[in-house]
C-alpha positions as CSV (number, residue, x, y, z in Angstrom):
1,X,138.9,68.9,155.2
2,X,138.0,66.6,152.1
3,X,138.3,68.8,149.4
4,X,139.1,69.5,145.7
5,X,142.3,71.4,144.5
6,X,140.2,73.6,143.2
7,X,137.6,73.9,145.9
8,X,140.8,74.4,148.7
9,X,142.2,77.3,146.5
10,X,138.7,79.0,146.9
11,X,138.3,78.3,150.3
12,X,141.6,79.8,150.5
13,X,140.8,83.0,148.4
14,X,137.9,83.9,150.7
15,X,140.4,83.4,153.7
16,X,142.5,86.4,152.1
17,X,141.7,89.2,154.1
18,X,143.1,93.3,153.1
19,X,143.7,96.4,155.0
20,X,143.2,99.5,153.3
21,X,145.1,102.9,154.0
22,X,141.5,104.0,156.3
23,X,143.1,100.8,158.5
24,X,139.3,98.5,157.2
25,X,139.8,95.3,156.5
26,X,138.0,94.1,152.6
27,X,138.2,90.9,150.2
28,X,141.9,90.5,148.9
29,X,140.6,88.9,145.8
30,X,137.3,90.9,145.4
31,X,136.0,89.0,142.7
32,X,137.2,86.4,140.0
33,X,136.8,87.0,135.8
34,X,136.5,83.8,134.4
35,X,135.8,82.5,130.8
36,X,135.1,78.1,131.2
37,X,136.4,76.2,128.8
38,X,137.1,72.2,129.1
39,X,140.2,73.2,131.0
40,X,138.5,74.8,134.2
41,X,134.9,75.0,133.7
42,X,134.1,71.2,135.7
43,X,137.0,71.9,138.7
44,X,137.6,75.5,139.4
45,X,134.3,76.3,137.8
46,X,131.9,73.8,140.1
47,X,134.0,75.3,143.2
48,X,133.2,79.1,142.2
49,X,129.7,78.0,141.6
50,X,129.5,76.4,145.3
51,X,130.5,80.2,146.6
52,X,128.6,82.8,144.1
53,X,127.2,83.9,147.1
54,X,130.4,85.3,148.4
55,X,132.1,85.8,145.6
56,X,131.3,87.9,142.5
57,X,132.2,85.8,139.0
58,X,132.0,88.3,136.3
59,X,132.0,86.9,133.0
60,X,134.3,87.9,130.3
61,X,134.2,88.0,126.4
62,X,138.1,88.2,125.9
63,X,140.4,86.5,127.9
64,X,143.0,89.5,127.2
65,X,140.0,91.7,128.1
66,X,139.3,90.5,131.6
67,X,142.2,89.9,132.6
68,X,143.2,93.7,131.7
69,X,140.3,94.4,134.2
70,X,141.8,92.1,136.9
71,X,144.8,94.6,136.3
72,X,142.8,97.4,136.8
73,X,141.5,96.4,140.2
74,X,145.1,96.2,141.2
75,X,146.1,99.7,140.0
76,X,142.6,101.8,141.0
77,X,142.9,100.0,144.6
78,X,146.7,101.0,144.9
79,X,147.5,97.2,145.4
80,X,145.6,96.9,148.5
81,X,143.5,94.1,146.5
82,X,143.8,91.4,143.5
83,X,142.1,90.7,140.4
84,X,141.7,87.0,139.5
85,X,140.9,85.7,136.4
86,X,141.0,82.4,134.6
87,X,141.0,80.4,131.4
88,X,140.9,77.0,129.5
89,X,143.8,75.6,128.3
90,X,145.1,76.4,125.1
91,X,144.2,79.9,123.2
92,X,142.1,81.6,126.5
93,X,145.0,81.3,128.3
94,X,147.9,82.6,125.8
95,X,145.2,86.0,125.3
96,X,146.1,86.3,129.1
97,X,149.8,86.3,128.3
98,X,149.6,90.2,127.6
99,X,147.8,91.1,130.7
100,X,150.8,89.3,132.6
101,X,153.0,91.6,130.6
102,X,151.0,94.7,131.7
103,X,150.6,93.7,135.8
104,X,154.4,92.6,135.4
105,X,155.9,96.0,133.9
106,X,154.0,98.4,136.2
107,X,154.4,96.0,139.0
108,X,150.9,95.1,139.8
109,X,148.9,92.3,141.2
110,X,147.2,90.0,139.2
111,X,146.4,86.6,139.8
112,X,146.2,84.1,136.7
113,X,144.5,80.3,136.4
114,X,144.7,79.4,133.6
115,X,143.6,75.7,133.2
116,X,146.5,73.0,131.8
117,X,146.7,69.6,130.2
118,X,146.3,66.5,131.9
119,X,149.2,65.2,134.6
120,X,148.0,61.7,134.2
121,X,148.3,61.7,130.1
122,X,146.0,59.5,129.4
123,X,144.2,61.0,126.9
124,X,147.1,62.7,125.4
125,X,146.8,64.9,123.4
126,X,143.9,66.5,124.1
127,X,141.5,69.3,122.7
128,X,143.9,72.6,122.4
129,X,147.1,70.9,123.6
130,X,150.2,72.2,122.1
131,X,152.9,68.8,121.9
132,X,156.7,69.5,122.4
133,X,158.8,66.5,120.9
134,X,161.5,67.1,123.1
135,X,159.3,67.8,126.2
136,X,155.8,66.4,127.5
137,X,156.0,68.6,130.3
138,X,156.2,71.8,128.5
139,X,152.6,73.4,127.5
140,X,151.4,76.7,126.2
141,X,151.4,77.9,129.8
142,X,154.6,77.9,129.8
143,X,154.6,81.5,128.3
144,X,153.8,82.9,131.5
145,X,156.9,82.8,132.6
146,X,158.7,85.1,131.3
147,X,156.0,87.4,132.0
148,X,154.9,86.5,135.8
149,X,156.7,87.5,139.0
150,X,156.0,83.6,140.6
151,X,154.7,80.6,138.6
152,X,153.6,77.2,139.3
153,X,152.2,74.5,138.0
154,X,150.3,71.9,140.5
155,X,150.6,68.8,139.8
156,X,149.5,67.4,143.1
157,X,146.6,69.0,145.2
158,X,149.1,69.1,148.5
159,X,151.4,71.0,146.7
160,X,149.0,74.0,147.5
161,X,150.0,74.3,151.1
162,X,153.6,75.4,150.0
163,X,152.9,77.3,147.2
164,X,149.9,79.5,148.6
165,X,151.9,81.0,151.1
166,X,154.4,82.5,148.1
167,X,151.5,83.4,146.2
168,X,150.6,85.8,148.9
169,X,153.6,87.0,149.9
170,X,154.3,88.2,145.8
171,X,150.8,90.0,145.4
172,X,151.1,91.7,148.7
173,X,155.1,92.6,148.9
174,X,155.7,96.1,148.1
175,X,159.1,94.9,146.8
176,X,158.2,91.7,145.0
177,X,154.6,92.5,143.5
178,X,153.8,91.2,140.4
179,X,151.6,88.5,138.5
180,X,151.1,85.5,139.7
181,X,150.4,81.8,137.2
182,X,149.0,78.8,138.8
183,X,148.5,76.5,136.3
184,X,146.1,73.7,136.6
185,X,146.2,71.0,135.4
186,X,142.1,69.7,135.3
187,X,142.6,66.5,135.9
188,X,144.4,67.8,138.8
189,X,141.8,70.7,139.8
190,X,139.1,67.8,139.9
191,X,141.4,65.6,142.6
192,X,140.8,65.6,146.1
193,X,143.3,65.9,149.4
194,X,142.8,65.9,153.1
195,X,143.6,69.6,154.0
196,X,144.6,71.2,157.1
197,X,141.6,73.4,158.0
198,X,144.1,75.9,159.0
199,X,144.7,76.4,155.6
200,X,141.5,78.5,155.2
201,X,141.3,80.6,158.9
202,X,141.5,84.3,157.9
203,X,144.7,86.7,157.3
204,X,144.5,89.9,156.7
205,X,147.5,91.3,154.9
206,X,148.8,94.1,155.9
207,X,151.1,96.5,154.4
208,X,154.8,95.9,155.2
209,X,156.6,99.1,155.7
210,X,160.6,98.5,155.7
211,X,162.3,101.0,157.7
212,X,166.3,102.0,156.0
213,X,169.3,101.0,157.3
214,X,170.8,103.2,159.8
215,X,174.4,103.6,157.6
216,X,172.6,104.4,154.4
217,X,169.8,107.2,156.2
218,X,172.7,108.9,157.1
219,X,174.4,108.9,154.2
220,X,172.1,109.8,152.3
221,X,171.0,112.8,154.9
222,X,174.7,114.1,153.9
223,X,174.4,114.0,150.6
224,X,170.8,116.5,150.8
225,X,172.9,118.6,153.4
226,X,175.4,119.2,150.5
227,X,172.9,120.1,147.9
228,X,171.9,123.9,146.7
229,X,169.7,122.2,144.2
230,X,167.7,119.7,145.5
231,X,165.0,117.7,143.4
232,X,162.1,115.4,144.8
233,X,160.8,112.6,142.0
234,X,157.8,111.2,143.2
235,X,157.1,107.6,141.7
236,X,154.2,104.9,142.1
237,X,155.9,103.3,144.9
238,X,154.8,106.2,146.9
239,X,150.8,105.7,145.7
240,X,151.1,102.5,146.9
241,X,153.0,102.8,150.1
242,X,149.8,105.6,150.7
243,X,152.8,108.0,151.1
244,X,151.5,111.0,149.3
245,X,150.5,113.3,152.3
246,X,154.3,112.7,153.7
247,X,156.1,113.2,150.5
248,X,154.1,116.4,150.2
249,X,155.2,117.6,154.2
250,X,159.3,116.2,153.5
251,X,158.9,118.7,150.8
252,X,157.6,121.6,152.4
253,X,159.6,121.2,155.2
254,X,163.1,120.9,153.6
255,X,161.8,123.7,150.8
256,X,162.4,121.0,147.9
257,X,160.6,121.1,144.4
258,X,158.8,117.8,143.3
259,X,158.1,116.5,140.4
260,X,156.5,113.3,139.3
261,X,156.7,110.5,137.0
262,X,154.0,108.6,135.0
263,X,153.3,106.4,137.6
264,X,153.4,108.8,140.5
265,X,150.8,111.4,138.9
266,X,148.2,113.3,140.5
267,X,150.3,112.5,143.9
268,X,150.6,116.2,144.4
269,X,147.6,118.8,143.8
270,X,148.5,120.8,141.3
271,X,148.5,124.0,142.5
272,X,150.9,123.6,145.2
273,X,153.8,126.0,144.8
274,X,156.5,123.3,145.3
275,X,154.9,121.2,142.6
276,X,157.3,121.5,139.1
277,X,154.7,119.5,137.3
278,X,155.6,115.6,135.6
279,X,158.8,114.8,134.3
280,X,160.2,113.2,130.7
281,X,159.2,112.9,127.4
282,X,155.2,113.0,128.3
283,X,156.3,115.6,130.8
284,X,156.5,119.2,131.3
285,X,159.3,121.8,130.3
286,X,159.3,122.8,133.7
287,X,160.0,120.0,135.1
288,X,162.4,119.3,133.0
289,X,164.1,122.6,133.2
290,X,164.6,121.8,137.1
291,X,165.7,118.4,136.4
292,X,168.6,119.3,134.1
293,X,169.5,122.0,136.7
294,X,169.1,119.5,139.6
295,X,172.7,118.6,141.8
296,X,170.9,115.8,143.7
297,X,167.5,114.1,142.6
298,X,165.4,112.4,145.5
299,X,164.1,109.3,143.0
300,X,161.2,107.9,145.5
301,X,159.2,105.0,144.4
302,X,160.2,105.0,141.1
303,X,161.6,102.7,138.3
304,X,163.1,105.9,136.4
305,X,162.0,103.9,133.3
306,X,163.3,105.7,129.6
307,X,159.8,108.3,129.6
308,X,160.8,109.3,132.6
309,X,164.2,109.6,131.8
310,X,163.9,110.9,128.6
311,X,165.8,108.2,127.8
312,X,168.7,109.3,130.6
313,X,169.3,113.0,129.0
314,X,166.9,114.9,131.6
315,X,169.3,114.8,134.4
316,X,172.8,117.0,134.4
317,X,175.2,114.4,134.0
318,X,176.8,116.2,137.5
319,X,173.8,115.4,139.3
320,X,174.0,112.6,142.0
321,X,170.8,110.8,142.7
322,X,169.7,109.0,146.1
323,X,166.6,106.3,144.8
324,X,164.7,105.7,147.8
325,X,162.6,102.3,146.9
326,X,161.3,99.0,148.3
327,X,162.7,97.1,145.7
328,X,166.6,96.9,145.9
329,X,166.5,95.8,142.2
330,X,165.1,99.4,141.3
331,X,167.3,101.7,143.8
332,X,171.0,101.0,142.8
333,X,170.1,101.5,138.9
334,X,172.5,103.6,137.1
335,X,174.9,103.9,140.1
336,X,171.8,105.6,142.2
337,X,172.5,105.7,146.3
338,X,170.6,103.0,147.5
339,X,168.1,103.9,150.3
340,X,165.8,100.6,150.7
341,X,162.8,101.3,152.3
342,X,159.0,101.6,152.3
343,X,158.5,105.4,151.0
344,X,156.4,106.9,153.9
345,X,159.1,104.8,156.7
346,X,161.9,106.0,154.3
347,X,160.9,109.9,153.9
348,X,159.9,110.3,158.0
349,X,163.3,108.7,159.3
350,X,164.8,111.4,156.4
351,X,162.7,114.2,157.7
352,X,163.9,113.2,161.1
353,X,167.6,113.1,160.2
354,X,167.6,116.5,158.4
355,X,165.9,118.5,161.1
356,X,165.0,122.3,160.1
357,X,167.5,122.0,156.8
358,X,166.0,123.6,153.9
359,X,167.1,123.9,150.6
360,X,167.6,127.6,149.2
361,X,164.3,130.0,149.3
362,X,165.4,130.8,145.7
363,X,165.6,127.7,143.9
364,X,162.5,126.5,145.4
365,X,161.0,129.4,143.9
366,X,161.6,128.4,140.5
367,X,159.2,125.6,140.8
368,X,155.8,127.6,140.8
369,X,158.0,129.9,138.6
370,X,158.7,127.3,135.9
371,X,155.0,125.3,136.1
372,X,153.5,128.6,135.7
373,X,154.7,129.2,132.4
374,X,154.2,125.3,131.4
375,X,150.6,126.4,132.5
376,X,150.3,129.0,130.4
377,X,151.6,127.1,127.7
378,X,148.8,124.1,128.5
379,X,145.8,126.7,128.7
380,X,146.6,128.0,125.7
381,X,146.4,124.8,123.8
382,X,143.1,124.4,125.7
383,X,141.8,127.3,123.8
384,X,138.9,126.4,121.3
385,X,140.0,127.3,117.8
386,X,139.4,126.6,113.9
387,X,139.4,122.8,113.0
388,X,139.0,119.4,114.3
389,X,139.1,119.5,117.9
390,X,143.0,118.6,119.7
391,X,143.9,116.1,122.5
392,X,144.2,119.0,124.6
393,X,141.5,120.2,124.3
394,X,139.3,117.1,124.6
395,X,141.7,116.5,127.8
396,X,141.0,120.8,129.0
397,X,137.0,119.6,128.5
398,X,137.3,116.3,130.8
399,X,139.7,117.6,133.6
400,X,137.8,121.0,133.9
401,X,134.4,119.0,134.8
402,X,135.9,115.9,136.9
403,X,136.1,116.5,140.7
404,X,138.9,115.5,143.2
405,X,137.3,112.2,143.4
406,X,136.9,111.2,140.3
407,X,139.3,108.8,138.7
408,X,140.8,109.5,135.1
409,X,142.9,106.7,132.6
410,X,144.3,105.9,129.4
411,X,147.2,103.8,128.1
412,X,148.4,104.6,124.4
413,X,148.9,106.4,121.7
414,X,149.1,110.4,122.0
415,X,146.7,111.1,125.2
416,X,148.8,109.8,127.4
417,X,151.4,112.6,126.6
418,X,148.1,114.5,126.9
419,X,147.0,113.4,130.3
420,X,150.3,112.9,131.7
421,X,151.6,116.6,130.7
422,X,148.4,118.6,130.8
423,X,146.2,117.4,133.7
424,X,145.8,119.2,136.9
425,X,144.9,117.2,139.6
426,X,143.2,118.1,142.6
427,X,142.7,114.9,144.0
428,X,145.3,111.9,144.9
429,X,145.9,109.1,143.3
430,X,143.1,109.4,140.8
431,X,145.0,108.8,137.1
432,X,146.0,105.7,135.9
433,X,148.1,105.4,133.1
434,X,149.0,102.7,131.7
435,X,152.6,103.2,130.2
436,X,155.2,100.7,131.5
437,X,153.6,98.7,128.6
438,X,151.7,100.7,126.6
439,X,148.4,97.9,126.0
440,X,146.7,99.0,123.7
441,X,142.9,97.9,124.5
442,X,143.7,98.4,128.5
443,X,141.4,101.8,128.7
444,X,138.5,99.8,128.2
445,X,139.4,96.4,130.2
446,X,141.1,98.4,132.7
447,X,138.4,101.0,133.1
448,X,136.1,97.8,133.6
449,X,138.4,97.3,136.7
450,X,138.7,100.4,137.7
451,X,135.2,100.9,137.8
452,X,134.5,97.7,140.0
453,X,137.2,99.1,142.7
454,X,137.3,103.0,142.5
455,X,133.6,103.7,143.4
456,X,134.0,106.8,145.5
457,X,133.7,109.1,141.6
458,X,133.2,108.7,138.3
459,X,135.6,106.2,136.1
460,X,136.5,108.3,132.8
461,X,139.0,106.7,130.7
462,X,140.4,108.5,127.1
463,X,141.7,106.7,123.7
464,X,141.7,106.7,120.6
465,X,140.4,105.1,117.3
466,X,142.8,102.4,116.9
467,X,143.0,101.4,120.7
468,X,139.0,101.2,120.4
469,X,139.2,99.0,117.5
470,X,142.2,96.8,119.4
471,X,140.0,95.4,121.9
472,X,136.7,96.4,122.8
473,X,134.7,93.5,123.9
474,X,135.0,94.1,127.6
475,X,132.2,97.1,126.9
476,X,129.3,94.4,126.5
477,X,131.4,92.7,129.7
478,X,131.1,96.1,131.5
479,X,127.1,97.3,130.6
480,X,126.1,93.3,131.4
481,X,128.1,93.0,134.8
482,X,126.2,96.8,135.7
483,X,129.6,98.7,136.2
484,X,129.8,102.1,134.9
485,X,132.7,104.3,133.4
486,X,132.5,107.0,130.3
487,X,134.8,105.9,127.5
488,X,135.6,109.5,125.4
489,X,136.7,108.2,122.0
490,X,138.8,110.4,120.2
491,X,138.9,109.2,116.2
492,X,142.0,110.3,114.5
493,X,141.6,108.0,111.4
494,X,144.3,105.5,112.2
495,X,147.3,105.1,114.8
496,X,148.4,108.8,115.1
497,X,151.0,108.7,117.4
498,X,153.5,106.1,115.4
499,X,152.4,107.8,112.4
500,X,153.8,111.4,113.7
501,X,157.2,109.2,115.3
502,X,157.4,107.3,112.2
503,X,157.4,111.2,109.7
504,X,159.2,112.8,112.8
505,X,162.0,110.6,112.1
506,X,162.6,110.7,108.8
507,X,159.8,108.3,107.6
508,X,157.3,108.2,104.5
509,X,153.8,108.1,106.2
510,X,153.2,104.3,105.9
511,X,150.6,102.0,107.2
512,X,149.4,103.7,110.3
513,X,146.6,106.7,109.1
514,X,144.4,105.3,106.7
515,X,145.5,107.3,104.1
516,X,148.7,105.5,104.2
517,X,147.3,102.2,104.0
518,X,146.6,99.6,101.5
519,X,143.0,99.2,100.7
520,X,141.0,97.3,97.8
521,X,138.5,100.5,97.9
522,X,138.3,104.4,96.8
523,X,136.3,104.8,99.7
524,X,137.3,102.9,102.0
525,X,135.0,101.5,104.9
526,X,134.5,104.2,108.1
527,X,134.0,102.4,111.9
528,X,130.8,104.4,113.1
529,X,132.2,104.4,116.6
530,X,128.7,105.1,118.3
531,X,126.4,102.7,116.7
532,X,128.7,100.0,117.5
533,X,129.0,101.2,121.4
534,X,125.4,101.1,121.3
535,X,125.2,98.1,119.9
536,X,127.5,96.8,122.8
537,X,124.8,97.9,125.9
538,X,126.4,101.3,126.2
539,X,124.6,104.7,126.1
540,X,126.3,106.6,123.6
541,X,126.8,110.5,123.4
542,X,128.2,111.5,119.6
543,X,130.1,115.2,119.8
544,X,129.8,117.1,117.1
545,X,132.5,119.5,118.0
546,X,134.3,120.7,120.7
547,X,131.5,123.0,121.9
548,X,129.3,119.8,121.9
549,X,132.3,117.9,124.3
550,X,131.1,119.2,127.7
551,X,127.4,118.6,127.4
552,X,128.1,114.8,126.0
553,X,130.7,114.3,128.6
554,X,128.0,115.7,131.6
555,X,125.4,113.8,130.3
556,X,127.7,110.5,129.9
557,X,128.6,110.9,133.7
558,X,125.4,111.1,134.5
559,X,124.4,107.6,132.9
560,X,127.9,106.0,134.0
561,X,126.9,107.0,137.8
562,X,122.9,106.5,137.5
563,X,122.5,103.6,135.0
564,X,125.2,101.3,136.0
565,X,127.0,100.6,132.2
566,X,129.3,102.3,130.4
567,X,128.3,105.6,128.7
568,X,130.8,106.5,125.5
569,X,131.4,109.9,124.2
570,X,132.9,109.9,120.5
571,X,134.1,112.9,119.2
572,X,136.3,113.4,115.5
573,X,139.9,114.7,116.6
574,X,142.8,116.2,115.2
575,X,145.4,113.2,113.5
576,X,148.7,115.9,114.2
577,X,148.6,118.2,117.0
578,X,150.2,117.1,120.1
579,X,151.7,118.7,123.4
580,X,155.8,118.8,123.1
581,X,157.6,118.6,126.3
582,X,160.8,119.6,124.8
583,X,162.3,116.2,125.8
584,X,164.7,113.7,124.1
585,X,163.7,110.0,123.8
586,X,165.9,107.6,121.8
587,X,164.3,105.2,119.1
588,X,166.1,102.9,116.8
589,X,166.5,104.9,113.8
590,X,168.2,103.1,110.8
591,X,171.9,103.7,109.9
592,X,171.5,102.9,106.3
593,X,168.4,104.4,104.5
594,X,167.5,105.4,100.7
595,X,165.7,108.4,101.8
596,X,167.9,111.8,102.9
597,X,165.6,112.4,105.9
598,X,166.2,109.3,107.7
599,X,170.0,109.8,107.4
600,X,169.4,112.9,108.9
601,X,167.2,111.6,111.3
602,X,170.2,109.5,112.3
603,X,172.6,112.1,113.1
604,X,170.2,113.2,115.7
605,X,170.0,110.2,117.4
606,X,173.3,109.9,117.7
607,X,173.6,113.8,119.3
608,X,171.1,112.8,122.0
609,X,173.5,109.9,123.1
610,X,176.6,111.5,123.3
611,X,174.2,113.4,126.0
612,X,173.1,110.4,127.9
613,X,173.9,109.5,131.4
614,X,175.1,106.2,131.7
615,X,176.3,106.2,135.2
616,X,175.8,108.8,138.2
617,X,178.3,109.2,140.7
């Protein structure tokens, strides 16, 4: 078949079959973002063109933006499909350099074309091309690598029939998933090759499911025999391997608390008596409480990044730890057991191997014990009171109206300690936040995505001034592409969250709240938060206070659901009141300082890391 580079790797995209958890088959790459520039808008545009009838091109407005969206398919479809988006050369595709860093950190899919200078130089240098003296072959591209789990450039339209194969087998390996960069040349997208029309029959990818090695299941079946204390830590791996209803049955058969990580929210319905509540710094005390009492932790799925961690002091230092994980690279961290395997393969062969061995009636007690206490503790910050409304309070209003369907996000900032420590979930899989890279601007892009793929409730992401001001553009993106979402807007004058690190260490208040800040005005300039959402396509619904919240909230689902475009609440919150999990996280706090508090500041630091586990075993 006679075709361009560009027209074979759209042929090939439509090939790219799924199968999702309810065994149906959908799109892999559901639909493409693009922005055209010089760079792709003649080769991969005119072959997206010859297809918009089976393919959905949504238009961006900020290369970043969109691409944060293609991100969010990835996470609100638990991996099971791909966003796509692509670029010009030059500055389009360096703004999708930080969506790379956000697919990459919390191991999503994402696929990335960005365009790329000409292989045949002729015209060098050309419109947006960055020269390297010492290297013609280098370009600004060239930045996704450090951020992208494969990367290619094609230089040569053949070169597709190796390289395909590896893009696959990275967006669909529960091991291996990450970003993927093609970059294209456009002299080389606009070239033609004779391509084997077995390139483009269908494949539907199906989810691989590793089964552990024989030696290490029962290995690590001795090591749970041996505990009086056991701990179950529930990580995204366990979303994605649709391993939720089995994590939830290991546990109740083998009497085992759980608790879960960022990633691995909302895995476990909240009520359940063998549910601890989240771990770490945005956690709960009473998770934590069982995690520094734990003698072996059952790490499934998860990265056991520094939140999670609380930056390694939330474990007892006696504790051993058996990380049960797809990716070898994640389960022998820290001296973990290694127990490599899909998690819903990996927990049934445990289940099998332990039999009727429970842990202690007791110590499985003291998770519904400990969470009801945290609970207390979380309703009674939910309490209306005097003053600006509170995070958790805004959080209380959204959670008590959503439904076990509904799907609930943020990124940065202080409401993700919020969601992450406060919400209770009653259905699975329905949070997404975004904190293996904390992107500021992602609740909006990513709720663009998330709207396009989760479509069985409503899309409701949180934020905050400062992430609203970041990177909104993806709203007019959203409301014009007809995809709804509500967008609450919480307006704490300024970046909050650093500002209470930066005093909470020792700091002067500087350059985060507006107060703080240098301005050529007595009054300085306010953002009127609604006009400009309305100004962007979006139905806006100001709150006054918090009793106002749950009416504007009801009213904005209503629009997000009926009207097709994204309804935003904005609501004036409290700049200093946040919900304290009574965990340790370590930040680089100077040695040398001219102010007493930092000093002192430094002496705690350096108490938390005489605590920290380095090494288990």
């Amino acid at each position: 078949m006679k075709l361009t580079t560009a027209q074979a790797l759209v042929r090939w995209m439509l090939a790219q079959r799924t199968e999702l958890f309810d065994g149906s088959h959908a799109p892999l790459f559901p639909g493409v973002f693009a922005i055209f520039g010089h760079g792709n808008v003649l080769g991969l545009g005119n072959a997206l063109e010859e297809v918009r009838d089976r393919v959905p091109v949504w238009r961006g407005h900020n290369e970043q933006g969109m691409a944060l969206a293609a991100v969010g398919i990835g996470k609100a479809s638990h991996r099971r499909q791909v966003g796509v988006a692509t670029s010009s050369i030059g500055p389009g595709a360096l703004n999708m350099v930080t969506a790379a860093g956000v697919a990459h950190a919390n191991r999503l899919p994402l696929l990335l074309l960005p365009g790329d200078t000409f292989t045949g130089r002729a015209p060098d240098p050309v419109l947006q091309q960055v020269e390297h003296f010492h290297d013609p072959t280098t370009t600004v591209n060239d930045a996704f690598r450090a951020v992208s789990r494969y990367f290619d450039r094609i230089t040569r339209p053949e070169q597709l029939l190796s390289t395909l194969p590896q893009v696959a087998r990275v967006l669909t390996d529960p091991a291996d998933c990450g970003p993927v960069t093609l970059a294209l040349p456009q002299d080389v997208q606009a070239e033609s090759y004779d391509f084997p029309s077995a390139l483009f029959e269908p494949v539907v990818h199906r989810p691989l499911r590793q089964r552990p090695d024989l030696h290490s299941l029962a290995e690590a079946a001795s090591a749970v025999r041996s505990a009086s204390r056991p701990l179950l830590v529930l990580g995204g791996g366990v979303r994605y391997s649709g391993a939720a209803g089995r994590a939830l049955r290991f546990a109740e058969q083998h009497n085992i608390p759980i608790v879960e990580t960022t990633a691995g929210r909302t895995l476990v319905p909240h009520e359940h008596p063998l549910h601890a509540g989240p771990l770490g710094i945005t956690g709960s005390t009473s998770a934590n409480v069982l995690a520094g009492e734990a003698d072996l932790v059952i790490a499934v799925g998860t990265r056991l990044q520094d939140f999670t961690t609380a930056s390694w002091t939330v474990f007892s230092p006696d504790a051993r730890m058996i990380s049960l994980n797809a990716a070898r690279f994640d389960a022998v961290k820290h001296g973990s057991f290694a127990l490599v395997a899909d998690a819903d393969e990996g927990l049934r062969e445990l289940t099998d191997v332990l039999g009727s061995w429970q842990a202690p009636a007791d110590w499985a007690r003291r998770a519904l014990t400990e969470r009801t206490k945290w609970d207390q503790h979380i309703t009674a910050l939910r309490a209306p009171g005097e003053g600006l409304p509170t995070y958790a309070q805004v959080v209380g209003v959204v959670n008590d109206v959503s439904g076990p369907t509904d799907y609930v996000m943020t990124a940065s900032g202080g409401l993700p300690g919020e969601l992450i420590g406060g919400w209770r979930a009653t259905g699975e899989s329905t949070m997404d936040v975004e904190y293996g890279f904390s992107c500021m601007g992602y609740e909006l892009a990513g709720a663009w995505g998330a709207a396009i793929a989760h479509t069985d409730g409503v899309v409701t992401t949180l934020l905050g001034d400062g992430s609203y001001l970041m990177l909104n553009s993806e709203l007019f993106s959203a409301a014009f592409a007809g995809h709804g979402f509500v967008a609450v807007v919480c307006d704490n004058d300024g970046y909050a969250v650093i500002h209470r690190l930066q005093t909470g260490q020792g700091g002067a208040g500087f350059n985060n709240l507006y107060p703080d800040c240098t301005t050529g005005h007595t009054e300085p300039p306010r953002t009127d938060f609604a006009a400009h959402a309305a100004a962007m396509g979006c139905a806006v619904f100001p709150a006054e206070s918090l009793g106002d919240l749950e009416g504007a909230y009801r009213k904005a689902r209503e629009v997000a659901a009926g009207e097709k475009r994204p309804a935003v609440v904005v609501i004036r919150t409290h700049p200093s009141s946040w919900t304290e999990a009574g965990a340790w996280w370590e930040v680089g706090v100077p040695e040398v300082s001219h102010r007493a508090e930092i000093t002192a500041a430094r002496d705690e630091v350096l108490e938390g890391k005489a605590k920290q586990v380095r090494y288990l075993g």
